[in-house]
N, C-alpha and C positions, 0 to 999 in steps of 0.2 A: 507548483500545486499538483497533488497529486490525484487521478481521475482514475472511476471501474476501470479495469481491464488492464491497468498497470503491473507491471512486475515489481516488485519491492522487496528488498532483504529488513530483516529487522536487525538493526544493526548487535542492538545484544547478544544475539547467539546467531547469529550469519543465516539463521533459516529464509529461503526466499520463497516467494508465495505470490498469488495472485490476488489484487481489487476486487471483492465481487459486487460492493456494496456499500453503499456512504452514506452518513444521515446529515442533513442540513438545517441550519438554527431557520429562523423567522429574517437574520442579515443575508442569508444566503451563502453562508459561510459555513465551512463542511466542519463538524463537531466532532465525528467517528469515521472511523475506515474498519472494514472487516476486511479480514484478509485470509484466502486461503489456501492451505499450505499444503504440497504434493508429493513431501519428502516421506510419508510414512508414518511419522515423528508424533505424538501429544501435543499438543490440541492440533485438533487438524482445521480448527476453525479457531480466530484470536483476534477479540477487537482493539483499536488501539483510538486514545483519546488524543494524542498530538502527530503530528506530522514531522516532529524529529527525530522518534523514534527510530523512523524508517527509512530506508533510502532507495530511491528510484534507481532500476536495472534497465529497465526496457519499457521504454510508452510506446502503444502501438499507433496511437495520436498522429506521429511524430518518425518522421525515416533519419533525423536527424541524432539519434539515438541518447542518451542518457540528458539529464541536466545535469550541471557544472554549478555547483554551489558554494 
């Protein structure tokens, strides 16, 4: 699961970017991730509606580093 403040590539085009932001249904189950991105690049902000889009780099959660999926 991915949480703010995670680092995330989106696997489509390798851009990596930070959590800033999630929105949660009525289950408590995260619906959205915004993510934002510090390479320079368009869009510098980009929400994404699934969690496979992207892959976990770095959780600061966590010193145990990346998940293994």
């Amino acid at each position: 699961m991915l949480h703010i403040g995670d680092t995330v590539e989106e696997i489509a085009t390798k851009r990596t970017g930070k959590i800033d932001s999630s929105r949660v249904n009525e289950l408590q189950e995260i619906t959205r991730w915004r993510v934002l991105f510090s390479d320079g690049k368009r869009p510098l902000v980009k929400y994404f509606l699934s969690e496979a889009v992207l892959r976990l780099v770095q959780c600061p959660h966590s010193d145990s580093g990346p998940e293994i999926r």
